[in-house]
BAMARKE-313061 format. One record per atom (N, C-alpha, C, O, CB): residue number from 0; residue in one letter; x, y, z. Coordinates in Angstrom, 1 decimal, decimal comma, m for minus. Glycine has a CB too. Layout:
N
(atom NUM 'A' (X Y Z)),
...
// end
This chain:
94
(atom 0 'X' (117,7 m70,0 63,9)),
(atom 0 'X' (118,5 m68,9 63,3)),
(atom 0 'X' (119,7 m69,5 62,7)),
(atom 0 'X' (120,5 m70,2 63,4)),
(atom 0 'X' (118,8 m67,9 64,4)),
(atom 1 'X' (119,9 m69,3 61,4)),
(atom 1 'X' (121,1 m69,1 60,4)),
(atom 1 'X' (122,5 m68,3 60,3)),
(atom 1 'X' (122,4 m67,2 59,8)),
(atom 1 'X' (120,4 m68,7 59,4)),
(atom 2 'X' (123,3 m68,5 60,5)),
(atom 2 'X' (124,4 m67,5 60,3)),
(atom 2 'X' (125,2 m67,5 58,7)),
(atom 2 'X' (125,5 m68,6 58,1)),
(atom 2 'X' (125,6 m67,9 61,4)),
(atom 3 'X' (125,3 m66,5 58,2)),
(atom 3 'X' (125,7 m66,2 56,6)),
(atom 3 'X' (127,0 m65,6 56,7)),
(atom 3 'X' (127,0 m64,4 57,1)),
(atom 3 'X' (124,7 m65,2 55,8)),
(atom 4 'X' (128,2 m66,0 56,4)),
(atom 4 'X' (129,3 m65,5 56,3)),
(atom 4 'X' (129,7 m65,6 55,1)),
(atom 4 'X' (130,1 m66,6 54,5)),
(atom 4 'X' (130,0 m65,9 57,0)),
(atom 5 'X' (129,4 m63,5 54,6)),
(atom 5 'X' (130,0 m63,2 53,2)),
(atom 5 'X' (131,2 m62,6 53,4)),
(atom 5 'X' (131,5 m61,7 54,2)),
(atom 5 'X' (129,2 m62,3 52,2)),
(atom 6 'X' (131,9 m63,6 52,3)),
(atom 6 'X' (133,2 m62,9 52,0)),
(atom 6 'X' (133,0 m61,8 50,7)),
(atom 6 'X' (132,4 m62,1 49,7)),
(atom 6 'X' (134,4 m64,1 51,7)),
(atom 7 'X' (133,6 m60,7 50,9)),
(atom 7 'X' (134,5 m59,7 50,0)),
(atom 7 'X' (135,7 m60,2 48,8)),
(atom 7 'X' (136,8 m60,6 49,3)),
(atom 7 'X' (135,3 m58,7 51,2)),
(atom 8 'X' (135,7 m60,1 47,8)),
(atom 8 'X' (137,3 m59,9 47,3)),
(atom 8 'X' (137,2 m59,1 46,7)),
(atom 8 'X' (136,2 m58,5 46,4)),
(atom 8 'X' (138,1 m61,0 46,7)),
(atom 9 'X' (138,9 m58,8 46,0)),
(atom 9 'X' (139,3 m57,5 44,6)),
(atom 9 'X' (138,5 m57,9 44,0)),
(atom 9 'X' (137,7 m58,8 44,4)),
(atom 9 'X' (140,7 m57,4 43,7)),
(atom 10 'X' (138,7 m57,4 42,7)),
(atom 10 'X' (137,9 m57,3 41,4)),
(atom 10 'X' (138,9 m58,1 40,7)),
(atom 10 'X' (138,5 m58,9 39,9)),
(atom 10 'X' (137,6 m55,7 40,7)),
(atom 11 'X' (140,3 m57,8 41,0)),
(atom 11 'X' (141,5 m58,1 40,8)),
(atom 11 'X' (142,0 m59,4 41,5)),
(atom 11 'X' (143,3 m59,4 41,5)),
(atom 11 'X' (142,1 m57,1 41,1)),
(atom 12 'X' (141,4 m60,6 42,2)),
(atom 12 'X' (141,2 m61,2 42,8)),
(atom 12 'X' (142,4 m62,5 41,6)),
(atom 12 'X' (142,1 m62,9 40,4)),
(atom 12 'X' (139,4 m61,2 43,2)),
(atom 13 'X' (143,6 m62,9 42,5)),
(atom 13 'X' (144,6 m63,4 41,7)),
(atom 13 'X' (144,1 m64,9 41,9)),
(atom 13 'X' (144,4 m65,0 43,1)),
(atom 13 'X' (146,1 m62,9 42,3)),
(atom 14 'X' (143,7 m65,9 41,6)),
(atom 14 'X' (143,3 m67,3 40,8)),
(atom 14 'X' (144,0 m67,6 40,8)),
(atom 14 'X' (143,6 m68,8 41,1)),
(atom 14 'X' (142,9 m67,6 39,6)),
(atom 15 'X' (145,6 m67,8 40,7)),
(atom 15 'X' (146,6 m68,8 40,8)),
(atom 15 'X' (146,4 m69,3 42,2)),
(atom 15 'X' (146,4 m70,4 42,5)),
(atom 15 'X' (148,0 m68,3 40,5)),
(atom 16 'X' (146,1 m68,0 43,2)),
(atom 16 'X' (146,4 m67,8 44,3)),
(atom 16 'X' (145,6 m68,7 45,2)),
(atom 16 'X' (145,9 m69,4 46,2)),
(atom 16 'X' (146,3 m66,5 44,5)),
(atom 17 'X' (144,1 m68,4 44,5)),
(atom 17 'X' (142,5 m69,3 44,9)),
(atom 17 'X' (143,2 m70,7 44,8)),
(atom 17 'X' (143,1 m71,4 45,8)),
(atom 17 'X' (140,8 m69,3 43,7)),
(atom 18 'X' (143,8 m71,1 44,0)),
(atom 18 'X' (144,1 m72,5 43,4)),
(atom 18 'X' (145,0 m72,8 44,3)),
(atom 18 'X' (144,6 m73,5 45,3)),
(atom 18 'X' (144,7 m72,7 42,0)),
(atom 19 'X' (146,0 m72,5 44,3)),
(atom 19 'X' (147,0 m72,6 45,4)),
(atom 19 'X' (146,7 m73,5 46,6)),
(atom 19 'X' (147,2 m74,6 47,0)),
(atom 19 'X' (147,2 m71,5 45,9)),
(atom 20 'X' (145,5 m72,1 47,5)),
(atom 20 'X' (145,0 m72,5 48,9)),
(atom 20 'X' (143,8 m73,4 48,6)),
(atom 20 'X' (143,1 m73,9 49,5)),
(atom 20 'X' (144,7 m71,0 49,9)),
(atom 21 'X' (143,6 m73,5 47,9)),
(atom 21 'X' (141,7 m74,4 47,8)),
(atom 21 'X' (142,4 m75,4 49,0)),
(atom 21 'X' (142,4 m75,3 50,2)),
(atom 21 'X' (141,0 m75,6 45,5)),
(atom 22 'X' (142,9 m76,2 48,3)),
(atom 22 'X' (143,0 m77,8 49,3)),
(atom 22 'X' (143,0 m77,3 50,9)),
(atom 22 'X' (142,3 m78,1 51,5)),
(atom 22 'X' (144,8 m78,8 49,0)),
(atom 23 'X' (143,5 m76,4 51,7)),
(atom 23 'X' (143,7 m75,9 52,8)),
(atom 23 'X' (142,2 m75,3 52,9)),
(atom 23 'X' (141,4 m76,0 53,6)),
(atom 23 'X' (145,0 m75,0 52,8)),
(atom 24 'X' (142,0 m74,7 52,7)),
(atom 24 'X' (140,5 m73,8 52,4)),
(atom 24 'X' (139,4 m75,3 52,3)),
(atom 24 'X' (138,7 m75,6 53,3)),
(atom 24 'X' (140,6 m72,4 50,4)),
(atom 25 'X' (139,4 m76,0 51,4)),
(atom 25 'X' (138,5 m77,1 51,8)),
(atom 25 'X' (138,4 m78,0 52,6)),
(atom 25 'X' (137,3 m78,6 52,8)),
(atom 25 'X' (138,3 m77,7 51,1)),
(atom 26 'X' (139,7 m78,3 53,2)),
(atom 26 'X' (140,0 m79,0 54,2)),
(atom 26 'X' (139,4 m78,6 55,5)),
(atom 26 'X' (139,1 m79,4 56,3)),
(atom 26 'X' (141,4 m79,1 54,3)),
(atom 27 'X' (139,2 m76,7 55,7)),
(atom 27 'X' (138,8 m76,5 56,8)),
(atom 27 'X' (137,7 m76,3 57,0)),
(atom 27 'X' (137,2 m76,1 58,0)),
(atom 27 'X' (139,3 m75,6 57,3)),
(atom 28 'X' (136,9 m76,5 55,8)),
(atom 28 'X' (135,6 m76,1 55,6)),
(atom 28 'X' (134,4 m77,5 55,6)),
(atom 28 'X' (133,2 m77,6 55,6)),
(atom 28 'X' (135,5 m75,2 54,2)),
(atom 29 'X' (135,5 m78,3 55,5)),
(atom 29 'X' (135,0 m80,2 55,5)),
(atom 29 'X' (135,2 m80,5 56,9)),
(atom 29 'X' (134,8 m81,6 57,2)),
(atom 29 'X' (136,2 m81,4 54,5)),
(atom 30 'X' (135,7 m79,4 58,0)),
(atom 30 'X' (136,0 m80,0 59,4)),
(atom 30 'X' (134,4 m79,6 59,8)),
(atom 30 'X' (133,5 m80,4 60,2)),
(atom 30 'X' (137,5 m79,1 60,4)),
(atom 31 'X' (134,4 m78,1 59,6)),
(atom 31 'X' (133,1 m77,7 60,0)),
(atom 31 'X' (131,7 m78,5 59,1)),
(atom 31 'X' (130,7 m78,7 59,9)),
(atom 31 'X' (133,0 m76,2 59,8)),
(atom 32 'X' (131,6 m79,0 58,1)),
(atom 32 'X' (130,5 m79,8 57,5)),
(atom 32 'X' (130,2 m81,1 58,3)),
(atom 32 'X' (129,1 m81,4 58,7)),
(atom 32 'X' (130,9 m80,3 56,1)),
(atom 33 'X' (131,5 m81,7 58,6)),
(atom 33 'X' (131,7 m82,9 59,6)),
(atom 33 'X' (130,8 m82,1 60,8)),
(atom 33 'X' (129,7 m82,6 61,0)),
(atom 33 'X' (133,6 m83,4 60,0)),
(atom 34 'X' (131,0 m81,5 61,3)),
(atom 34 'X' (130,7 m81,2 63,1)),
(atom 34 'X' (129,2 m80,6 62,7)),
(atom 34 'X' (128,5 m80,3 63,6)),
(atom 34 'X' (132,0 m79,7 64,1)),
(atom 35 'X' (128,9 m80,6 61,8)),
(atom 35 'X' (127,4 m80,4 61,6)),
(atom 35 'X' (127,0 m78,7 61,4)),
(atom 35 'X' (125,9 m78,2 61,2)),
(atom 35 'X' (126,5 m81,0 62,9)),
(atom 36 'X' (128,3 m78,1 61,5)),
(atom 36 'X' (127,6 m76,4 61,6)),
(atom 36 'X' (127,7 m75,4 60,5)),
(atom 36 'X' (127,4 m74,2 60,5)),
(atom 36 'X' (128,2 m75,6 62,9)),
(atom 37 'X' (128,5 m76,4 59,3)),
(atom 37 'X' (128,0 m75,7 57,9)),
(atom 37 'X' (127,5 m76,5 57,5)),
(atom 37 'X' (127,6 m77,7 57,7)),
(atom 37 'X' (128,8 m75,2 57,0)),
(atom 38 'X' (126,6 m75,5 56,7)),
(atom 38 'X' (125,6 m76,0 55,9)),
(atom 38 'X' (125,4 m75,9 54,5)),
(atom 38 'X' (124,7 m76,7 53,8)),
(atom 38 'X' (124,7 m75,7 56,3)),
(atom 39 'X' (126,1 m74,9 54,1)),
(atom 39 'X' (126,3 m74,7 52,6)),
(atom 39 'X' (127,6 m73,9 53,1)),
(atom 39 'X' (128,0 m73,6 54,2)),
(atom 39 'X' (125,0 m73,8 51,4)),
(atom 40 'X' (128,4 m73,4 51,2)),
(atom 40 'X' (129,1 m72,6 50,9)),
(atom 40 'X' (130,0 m72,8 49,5)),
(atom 40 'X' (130,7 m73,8 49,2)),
(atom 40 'X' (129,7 m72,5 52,0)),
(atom 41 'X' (129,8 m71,4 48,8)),
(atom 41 'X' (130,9 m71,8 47,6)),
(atom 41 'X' (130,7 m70,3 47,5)),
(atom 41 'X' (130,0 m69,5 48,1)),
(atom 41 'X' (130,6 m73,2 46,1)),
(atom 42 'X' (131,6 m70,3 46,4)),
(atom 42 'X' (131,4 m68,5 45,8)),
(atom 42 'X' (130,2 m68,2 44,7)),
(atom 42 'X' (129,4 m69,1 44,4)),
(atom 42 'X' (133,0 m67,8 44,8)),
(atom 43 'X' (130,3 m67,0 44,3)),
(atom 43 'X' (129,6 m66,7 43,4)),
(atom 43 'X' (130,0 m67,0 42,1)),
(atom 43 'X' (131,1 m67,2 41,8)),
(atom 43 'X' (129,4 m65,8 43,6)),
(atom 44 'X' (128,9 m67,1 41,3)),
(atom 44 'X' (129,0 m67,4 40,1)),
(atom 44 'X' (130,6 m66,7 39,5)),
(atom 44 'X' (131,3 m67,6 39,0)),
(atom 44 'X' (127,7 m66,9 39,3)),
(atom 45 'X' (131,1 m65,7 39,6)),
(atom 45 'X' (131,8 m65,1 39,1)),
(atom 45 'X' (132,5 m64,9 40,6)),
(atom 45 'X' (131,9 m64,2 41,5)),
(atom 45 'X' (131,3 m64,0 38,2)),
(atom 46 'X' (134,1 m65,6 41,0)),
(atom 46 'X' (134,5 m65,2 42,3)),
(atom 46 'X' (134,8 m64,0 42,5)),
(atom 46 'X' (134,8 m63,7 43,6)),
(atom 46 'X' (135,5 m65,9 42,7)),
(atom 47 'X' (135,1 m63,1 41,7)),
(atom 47 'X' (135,6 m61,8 42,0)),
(atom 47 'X' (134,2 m61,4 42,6)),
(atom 47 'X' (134,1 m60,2 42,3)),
(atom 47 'X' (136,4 m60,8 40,7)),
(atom 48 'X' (133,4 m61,7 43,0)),
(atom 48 'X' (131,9 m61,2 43,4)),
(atom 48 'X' (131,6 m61,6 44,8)),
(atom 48 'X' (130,6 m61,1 45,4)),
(atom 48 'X' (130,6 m61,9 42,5)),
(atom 49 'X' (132,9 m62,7 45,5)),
(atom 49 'X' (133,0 m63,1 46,6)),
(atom 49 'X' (132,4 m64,3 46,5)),
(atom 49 'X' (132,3 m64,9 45,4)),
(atom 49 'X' (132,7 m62,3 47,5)),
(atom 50 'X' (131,8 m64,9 47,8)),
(atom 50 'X' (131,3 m65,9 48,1)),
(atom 50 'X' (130,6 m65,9 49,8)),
(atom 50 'X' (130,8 m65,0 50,6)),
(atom 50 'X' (132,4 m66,8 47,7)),
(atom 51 'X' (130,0 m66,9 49,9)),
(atom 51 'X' (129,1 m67,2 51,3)),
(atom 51 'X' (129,3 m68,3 52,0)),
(atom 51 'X' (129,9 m69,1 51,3)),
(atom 51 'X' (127,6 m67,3 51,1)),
(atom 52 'X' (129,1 m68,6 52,9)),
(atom 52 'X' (129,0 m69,7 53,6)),
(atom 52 'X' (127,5 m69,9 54,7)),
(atom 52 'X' (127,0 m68,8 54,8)),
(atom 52 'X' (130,4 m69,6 54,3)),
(atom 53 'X' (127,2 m70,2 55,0)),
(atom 53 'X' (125,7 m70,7 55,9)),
(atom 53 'X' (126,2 m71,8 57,3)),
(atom 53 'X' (126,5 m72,9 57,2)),
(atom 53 'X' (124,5 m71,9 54,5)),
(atom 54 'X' (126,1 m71,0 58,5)),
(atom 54 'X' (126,3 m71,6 59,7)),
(atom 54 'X' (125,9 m71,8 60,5)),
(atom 54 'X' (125,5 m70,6 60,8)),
(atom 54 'X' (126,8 m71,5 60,1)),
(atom 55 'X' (125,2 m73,1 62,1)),
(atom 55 'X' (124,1 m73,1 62,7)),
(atom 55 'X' (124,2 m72,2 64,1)),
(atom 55 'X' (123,3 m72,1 64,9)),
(atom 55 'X' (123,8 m74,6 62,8)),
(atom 56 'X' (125,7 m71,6 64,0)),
(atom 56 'X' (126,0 m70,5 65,2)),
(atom 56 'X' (127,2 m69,2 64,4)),
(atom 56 'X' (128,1 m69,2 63,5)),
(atom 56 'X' (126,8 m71,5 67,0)),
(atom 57 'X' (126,7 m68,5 65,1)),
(atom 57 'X' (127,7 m67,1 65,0)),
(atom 57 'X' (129,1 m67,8 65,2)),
(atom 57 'X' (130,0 m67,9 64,4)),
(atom 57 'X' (127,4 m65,7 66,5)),
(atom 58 'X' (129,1 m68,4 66,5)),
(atom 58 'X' (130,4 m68,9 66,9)),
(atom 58 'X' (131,0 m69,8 65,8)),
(atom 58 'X' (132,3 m69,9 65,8)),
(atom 58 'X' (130,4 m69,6 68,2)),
(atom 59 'X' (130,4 m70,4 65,0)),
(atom 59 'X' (131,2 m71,5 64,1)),
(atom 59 'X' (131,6 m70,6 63,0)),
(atom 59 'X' (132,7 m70,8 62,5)),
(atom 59 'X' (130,2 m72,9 63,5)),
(atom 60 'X' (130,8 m69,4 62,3)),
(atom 60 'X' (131,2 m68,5 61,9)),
(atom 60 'X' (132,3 m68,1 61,7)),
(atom 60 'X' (132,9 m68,0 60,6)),
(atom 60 'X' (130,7 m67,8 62,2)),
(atom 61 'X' (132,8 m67,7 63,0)),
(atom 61 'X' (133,6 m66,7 63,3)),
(atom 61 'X' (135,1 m67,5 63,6)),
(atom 61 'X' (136,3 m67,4 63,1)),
(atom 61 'X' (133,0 m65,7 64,6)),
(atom 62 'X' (134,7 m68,3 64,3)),
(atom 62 'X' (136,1 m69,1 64,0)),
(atom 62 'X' (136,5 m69,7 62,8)),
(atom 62 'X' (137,6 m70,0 62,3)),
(atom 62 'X' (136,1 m70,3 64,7)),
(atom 63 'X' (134,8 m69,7 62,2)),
(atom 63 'X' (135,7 m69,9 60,3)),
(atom 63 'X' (136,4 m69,3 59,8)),
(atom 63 'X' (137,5 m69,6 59,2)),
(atom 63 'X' (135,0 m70,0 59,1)),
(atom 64 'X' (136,0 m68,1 59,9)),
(atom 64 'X' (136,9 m66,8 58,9)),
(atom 64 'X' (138,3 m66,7 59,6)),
(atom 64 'X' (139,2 m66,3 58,9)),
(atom 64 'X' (136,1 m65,0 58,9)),
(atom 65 'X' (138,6 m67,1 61,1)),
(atom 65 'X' (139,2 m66,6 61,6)),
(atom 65 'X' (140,7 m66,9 60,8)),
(atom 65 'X' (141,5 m66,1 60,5)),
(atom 65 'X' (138,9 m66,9 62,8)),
(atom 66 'X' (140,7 m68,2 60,8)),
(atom 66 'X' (141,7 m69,2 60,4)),
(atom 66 'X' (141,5 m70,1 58,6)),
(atom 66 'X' (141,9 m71,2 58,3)),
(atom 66 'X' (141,7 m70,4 61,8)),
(atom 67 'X' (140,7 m69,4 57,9)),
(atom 67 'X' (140,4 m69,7 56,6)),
(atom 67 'X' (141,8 m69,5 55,8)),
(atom 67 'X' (142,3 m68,5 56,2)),
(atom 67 'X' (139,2 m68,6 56,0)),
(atom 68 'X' (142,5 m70,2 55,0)),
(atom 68 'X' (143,4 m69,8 54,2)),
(atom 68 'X' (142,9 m68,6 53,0)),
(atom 68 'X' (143,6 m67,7 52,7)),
(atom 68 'X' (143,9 m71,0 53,7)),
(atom 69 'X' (141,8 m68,8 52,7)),
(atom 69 'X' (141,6 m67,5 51,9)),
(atom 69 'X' (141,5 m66,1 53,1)),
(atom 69 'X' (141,9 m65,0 52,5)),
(atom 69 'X' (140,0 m67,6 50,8)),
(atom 70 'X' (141,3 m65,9 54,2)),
(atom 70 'X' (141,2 m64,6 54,5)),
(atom 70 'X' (142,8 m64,5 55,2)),
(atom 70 'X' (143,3 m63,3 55,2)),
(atom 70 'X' (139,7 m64,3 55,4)),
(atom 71 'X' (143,9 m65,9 56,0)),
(atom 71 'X' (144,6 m65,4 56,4)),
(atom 71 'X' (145,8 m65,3 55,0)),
(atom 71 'X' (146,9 m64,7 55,2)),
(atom 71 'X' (144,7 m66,1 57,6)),
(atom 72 'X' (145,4 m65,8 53,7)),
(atom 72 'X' (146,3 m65,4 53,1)),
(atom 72 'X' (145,9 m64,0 52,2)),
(atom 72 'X' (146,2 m63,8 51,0)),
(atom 72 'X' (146,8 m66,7 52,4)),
(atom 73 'X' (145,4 m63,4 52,6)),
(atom 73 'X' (144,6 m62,3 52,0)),
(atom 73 'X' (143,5 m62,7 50,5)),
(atom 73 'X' (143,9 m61,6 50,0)),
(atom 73 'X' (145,7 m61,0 51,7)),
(atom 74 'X' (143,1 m62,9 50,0)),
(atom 74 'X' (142,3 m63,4 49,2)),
(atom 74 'X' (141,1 m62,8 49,7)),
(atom 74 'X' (140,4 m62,4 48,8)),
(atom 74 'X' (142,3 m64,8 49,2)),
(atom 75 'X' (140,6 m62,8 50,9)),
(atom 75 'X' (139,6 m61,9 51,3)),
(atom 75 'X' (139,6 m60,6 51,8)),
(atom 75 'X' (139,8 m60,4 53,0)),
(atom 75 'X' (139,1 m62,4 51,9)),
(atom 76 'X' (139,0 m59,2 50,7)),
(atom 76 'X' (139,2 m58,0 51,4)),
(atom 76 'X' (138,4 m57,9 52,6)),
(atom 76 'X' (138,9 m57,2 53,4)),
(atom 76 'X' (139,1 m57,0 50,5)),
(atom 77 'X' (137,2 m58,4 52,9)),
(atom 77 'X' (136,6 m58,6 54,3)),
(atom 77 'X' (135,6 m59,8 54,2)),
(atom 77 'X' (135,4 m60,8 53,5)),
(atom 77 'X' (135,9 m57,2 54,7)),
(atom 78 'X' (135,2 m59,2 55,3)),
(atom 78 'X' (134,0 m60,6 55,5)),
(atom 78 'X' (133,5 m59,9 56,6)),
(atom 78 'X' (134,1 m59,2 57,3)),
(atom 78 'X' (134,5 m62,3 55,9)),
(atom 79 'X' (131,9 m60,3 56,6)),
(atom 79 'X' (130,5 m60,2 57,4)),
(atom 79 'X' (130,2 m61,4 58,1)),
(atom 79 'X' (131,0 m62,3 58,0)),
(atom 79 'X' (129,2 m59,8 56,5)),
(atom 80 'X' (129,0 m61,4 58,9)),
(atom 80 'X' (128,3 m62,1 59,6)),
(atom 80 'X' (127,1 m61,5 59,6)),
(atom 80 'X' (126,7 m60,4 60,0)),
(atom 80 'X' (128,9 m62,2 60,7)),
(atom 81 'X' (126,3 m62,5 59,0)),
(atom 81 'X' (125,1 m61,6 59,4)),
(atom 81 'X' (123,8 m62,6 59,8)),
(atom 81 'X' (123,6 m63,8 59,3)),
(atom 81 'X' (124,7 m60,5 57,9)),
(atom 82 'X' (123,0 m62,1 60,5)),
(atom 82 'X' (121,9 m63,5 61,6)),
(atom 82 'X' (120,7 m63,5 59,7)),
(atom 82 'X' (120,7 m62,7 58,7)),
(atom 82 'X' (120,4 m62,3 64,0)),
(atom 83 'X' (119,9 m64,9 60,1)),
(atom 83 'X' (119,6 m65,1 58,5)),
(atom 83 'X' (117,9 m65,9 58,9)),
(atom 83 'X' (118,1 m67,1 58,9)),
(atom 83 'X' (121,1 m66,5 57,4)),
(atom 84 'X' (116,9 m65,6 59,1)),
(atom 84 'X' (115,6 m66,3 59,1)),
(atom 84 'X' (115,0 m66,9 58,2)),
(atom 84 'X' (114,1 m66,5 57,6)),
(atom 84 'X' (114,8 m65,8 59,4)),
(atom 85 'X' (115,8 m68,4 58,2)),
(atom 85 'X' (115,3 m69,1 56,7)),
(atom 85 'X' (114,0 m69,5 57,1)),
(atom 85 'X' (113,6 m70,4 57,9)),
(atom 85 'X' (116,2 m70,5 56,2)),
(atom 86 'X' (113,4 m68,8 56,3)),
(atom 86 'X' (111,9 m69,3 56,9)),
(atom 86 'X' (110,7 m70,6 55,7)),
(atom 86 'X' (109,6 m71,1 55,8)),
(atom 86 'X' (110,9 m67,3 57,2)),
(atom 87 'X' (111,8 m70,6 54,7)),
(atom 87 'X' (111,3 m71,9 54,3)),
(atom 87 'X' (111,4 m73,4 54,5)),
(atom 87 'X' (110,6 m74,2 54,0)),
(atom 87 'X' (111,5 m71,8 53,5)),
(atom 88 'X' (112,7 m73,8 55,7)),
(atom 88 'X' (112,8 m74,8 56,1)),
(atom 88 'X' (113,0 m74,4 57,3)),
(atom 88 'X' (113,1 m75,5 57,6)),
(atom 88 'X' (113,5 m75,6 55,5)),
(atom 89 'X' (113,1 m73,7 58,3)),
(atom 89 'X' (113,0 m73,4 59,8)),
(atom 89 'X' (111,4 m73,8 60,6)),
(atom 89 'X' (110,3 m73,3 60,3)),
(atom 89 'X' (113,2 m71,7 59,8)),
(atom 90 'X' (111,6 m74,6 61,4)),
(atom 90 'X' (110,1 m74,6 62,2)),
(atom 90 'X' (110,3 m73,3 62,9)),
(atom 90 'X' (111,3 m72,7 62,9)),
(atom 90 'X' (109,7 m76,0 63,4)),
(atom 91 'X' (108,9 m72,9 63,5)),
(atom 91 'X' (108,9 m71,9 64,1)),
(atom 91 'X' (109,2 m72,0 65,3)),
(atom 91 'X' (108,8 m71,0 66,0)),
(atom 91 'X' (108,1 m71,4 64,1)),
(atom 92 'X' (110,0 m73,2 66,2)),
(atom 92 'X' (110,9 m73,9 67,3)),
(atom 92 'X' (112,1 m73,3 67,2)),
(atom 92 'X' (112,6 m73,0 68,2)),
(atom 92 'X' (111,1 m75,5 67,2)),
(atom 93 'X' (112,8 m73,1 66,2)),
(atom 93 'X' (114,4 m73,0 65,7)),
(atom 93 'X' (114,6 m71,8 66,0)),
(atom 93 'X' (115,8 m71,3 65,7)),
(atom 93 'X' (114,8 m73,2 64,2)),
// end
């Protein structure tokens, strides 16, 4: 099992702002890549459309968003969690 954490933003989603926090925002997201429990993540083609992330527990999830510079500096109007059955590279063990 997969964990997917989508983020929300405005439409109105301020870009100076993204730029700003990136380095902080990649920094925390390179901690979790290191420890093995992300596995992807970037936004959507168009960021005002939000973006995802892919995680090997709920818990790594959730502590991500918790302390993200985009959600604690508001950049994100919300964010989800949601369980994910990748069933093209998942053995049926996982």
């Amino acid at each position: 099992m997969k964990y997917v954490l989508r983020y929300e933003t405005s439409p109105d989603l301020d870009m100076e702002a993204v730029v700003a926090h990136f380095p902080a925002h990649q920094a925390r997201w390179q901690e979790y890549q290191e420890a093995g429990t992300l596995l992807a993540i970037g936004p959507m083609a168009d960021p005002r459309d939000g973006a995802m992330a892919v995680f090997t527990s709920r818990q790594a999830a959730e502590a991500f968003a918790v302390d993200d510079p985009f959600v604690t500096e508001g950049l994100v109007t919300s964010h989800t969690i949601l369980e994910w059955n990748e069933v093209l590279l998942d053995s049926p063990d996982d």
